[in-house]
N, C-alpha and C positions, 0 to 999 in steps of 0.2 A: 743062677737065680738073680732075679734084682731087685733094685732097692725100690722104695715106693715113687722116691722122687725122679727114679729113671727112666718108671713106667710114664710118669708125668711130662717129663720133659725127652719128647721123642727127638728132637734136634737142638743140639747143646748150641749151637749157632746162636738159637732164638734168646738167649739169654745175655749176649754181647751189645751190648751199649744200656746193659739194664741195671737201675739202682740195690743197690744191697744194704741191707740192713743187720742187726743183730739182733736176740730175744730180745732186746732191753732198750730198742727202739735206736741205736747209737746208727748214724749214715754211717758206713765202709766206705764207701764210693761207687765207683761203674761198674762192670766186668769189662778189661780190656783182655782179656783173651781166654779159649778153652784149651787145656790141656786134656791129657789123655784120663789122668784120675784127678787131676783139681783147675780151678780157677782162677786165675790173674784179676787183682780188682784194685781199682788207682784211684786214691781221694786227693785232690787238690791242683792246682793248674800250671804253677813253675815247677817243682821240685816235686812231684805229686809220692806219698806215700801207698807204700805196695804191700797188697796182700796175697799168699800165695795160699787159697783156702781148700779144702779136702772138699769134692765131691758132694762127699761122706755128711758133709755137715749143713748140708743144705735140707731143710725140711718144706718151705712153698715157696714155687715161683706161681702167684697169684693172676688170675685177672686184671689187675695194675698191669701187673710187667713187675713186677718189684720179687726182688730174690731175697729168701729172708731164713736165718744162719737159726740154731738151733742154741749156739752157745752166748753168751753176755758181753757187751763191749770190751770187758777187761781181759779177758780170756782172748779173743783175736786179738788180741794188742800185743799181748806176751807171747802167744804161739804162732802167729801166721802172719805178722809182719815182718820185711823183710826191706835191708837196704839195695 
């Protein structure tokens, strides 16, 4: 069975070079790449910080283009940031 957002997004392709956001309005940054069960998503231009976010926690990728996360800035901070 699938998720609602899967039925939504037929080609996870179409969500690479797009903005991400959190419930709480915080930018993530871009999607730089799909994995198999999560997303790669880089904010910042020299050293850029990386998130490696679950699938699972993505609730709209809207009409914008814009992917938008399910849980609070503070929350991807502590869980799916990664060096």
């Amino acid at each position: 069975m699938t998720s609602p957002i899967e039925q939504k997004i037929d080609d996870w392709q179409k969500i690479v070079n797009k903005p991400v956001f959190t419930r709480d309005g915080k930018d993530i940054g871009v999607v730089e790449s799909v994995q198999a069960e999560r997303i790669v998503a880089t904010f910042g231009p020299i050293t850029p910080t990386k998130y490696l976010i679950p699938k699972s926690s993505i609730v709209d990728f809207d009409e914008l283009g814009v992917v938008r996360l399910k849980e609070d800035g503070d929350f991807v901070e502590h869980h799916y940031k990664f060096a």
